[in-house]
N, C-alpha and C positions, 0 to 999 in steps of 0.2 A: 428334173422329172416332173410332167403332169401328174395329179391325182384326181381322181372323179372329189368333188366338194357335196357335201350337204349343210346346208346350215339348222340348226335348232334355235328355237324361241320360246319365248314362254307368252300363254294365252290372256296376257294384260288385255288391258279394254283399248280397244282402235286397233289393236295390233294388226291385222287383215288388212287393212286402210294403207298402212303403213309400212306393210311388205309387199303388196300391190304395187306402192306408189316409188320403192328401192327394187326390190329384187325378182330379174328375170324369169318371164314363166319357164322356162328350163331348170330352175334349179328347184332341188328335192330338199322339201321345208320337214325338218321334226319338231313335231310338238310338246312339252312338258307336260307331263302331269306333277304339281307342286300338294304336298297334303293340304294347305291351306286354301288351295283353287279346286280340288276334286278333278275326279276324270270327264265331271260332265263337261267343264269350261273347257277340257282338252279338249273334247269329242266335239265339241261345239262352234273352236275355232278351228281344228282339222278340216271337219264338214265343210264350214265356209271356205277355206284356201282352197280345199278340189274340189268345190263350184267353181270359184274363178281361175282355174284350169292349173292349178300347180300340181307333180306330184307331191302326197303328204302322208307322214309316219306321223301318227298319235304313240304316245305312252301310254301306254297303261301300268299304273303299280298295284300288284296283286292286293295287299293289304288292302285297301283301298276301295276294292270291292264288292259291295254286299252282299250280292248271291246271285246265283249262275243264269236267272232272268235277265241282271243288270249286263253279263257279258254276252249274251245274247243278242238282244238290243242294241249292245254296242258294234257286234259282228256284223247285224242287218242292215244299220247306220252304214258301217266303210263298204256293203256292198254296193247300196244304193247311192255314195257318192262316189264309188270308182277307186277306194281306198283298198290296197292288198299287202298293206304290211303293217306290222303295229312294234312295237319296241318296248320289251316288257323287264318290268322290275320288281324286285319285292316290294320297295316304297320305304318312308321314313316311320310310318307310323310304327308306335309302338305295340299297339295291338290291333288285328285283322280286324275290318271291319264286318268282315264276314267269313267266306269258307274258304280263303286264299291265303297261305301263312307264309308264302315264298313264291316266286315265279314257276317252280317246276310244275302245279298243278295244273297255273293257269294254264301254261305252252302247252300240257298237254290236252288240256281242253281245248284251247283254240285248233287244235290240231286235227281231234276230232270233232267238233263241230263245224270245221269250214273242210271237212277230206282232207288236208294236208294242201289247203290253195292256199293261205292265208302266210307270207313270209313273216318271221318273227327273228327281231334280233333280240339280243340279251347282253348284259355288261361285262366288262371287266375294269381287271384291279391292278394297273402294271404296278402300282405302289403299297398295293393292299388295303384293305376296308378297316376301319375304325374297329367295327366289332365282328368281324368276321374271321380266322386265322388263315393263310397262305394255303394248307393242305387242302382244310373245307372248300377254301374259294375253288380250289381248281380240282377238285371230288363233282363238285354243281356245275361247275363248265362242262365236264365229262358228262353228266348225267343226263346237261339238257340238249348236249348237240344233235340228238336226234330230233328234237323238236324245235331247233334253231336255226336260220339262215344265214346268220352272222354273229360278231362279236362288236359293240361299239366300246372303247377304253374309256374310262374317267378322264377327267382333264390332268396333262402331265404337260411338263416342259421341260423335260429332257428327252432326246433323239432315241438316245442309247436305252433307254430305262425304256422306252417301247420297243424297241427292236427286239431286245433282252427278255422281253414279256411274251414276244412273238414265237421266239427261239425255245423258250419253257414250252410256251402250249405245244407246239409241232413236236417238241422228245417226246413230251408226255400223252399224246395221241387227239391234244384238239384241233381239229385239221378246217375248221371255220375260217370264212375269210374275216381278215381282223381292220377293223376301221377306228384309225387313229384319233381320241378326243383333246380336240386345238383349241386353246383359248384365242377368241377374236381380238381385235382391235379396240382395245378396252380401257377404261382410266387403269392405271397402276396401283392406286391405293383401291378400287375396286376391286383388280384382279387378286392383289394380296391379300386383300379381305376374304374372298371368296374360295383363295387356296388354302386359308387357315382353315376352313370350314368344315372344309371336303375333303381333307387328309390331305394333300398331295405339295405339302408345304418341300417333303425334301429333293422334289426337284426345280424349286426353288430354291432352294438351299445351294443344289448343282449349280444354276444360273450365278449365285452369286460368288462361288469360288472360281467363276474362268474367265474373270476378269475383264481383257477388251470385247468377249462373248459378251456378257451381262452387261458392260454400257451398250455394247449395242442393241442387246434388248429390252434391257432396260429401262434407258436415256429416256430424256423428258416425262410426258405427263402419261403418255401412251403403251402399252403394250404391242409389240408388234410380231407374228405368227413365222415371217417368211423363214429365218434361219432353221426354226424347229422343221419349219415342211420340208426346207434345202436339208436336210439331216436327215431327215426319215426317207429320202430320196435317194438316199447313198448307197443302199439296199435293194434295189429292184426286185419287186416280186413279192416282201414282205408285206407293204400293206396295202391293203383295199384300194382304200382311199381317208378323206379327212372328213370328219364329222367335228363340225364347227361352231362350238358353242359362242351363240354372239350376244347373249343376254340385253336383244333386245337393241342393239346396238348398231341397226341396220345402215345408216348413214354411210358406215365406213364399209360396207360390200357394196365393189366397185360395178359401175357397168361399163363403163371400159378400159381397155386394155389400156393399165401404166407400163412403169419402170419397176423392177421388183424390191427396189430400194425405197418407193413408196412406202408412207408408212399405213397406206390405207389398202396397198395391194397383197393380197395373197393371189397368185397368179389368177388374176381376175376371167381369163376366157376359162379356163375351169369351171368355176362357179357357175356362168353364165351356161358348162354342157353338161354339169353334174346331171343332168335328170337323162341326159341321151347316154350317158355312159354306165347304168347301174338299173 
């Protein structure tokens, strides 16, 4: 099964330069906002990508900022460069930097202050958040679906464990379409580092008890996405599409069409139509 692709990066220095010079103007770029980079450097390489003709989702994470001037500002920004979606989170910080303690306020600001034009996705948790518990998490998916256009997951690598996450929200009434989060094509001790991080080490844990599964996604220096996608495919109708976290790691998004046994392909004409298909 095809999925519409979006890829995420994060707003290093060149980076523009550098998805220019890898990734098709068709594909739909999201931007990080990291607390250590702020939302300006988001808003700043958003900006630039749809100048040079990509569509692009900025983050914004509520803590993060200052006060309702700052998100203003930032709303006038994505108008004036053609930007109509943004992807909102509470953020890591530990304390608000201003009037924003959670996403729910933001979404509903941005909501009225753009009439309800501005599309806003928000997270989830197929494996649950560090310091958030299971009920709360999905009390806040309910609350914000009126002010939300989507759902994007954290990064998981198990099939089933998103499937399974899909199937809760739909009993439980969040009827958002759900966009699968895939780790790219990435060093291995990279990716494990980064799973420790972000919780989502036990489906890792999964990969390593299914044995000729896990060498094969496992194997060598690489991480490779296609089995997770062939999995989440098995399912027609469940997810969105795949939101692709590539940290930055543009080289391996392909521009043309391989073999899916590549270890640099995730069905590469996707990517290349994700912006015509979403």
């Amino acid at each position: 099964m095809m999925f519409p692709t979006r890829i995420e990066i994060i707003p290093s220095e060149g980076i523009a330069d550098r998805v220019s010079a890898h990734v098709p103007l068709t594909t739909t770029l999201t931007v990080t906002c990291l607390p250590h980079h702020g939302i300006e450097r988001t808003m700043r390489t958003a900006v630039q990508l749809s100048l040079l003709g990509y569509s692009v989702v900025p983050h914004l994470a509520a803590r993060s900022l200052h006060d309702r001037s700052q998100l203003t500002g930032i709303l006038r920004d994505c108008n004036v460069a053609g930007i109509s979606e943004v992807f909102v989170i509470g953020g890591d910080r530990k304390q608000p930097a201003g009037p924003y303690g959670s996403a729910l306020p933001l979404l509903e600001d941005i909501a009225q202050y753009t009439g309800g034009m501005m599309r806003a996705g928000i997270a989830g948790y197929p494996e649950g958040h560090p310091s958030v518990g299971p009920v709360d998490l999905l009390d806040a998916l309910l609350a914000k679906q009126h002010v939300a256009s989507h759902v994007v997951t954290q990064m998981c690598f198990s099939a089933p464990k998103v499937l399974d996450y899909v199937a809760l929200l739909r009993r439980e009434g969040v009827q958002l379409p759900v966009w699968a989060g895939v780790a790219g094509n990435v060093p291995r001790t990279k990716l494990v580092s980064l799973a420790t991080q972000t919780g989502v080490g036990s489906s890792l844990k999964f990969l390593s008890r299914k044995g000729p599964l896990a060498r094969k996604l496992l194997s060598g220096d690489r991480y490779s996405p296609q089995n997770l996608v062939d999995g989440l495919g098995s399912q027609p109708g469940k997810i969105a599409g795949i939101h692709l976290y590539s940290f930055n790691n543009l080289d391996a998004v392909p521009n043309e069409v391989g073999p899916a046994s590549s270890p640099t392909a995730l069905q590469p004409a996707l990517i290349r139509g994700a912006a015509r298909d979403n």
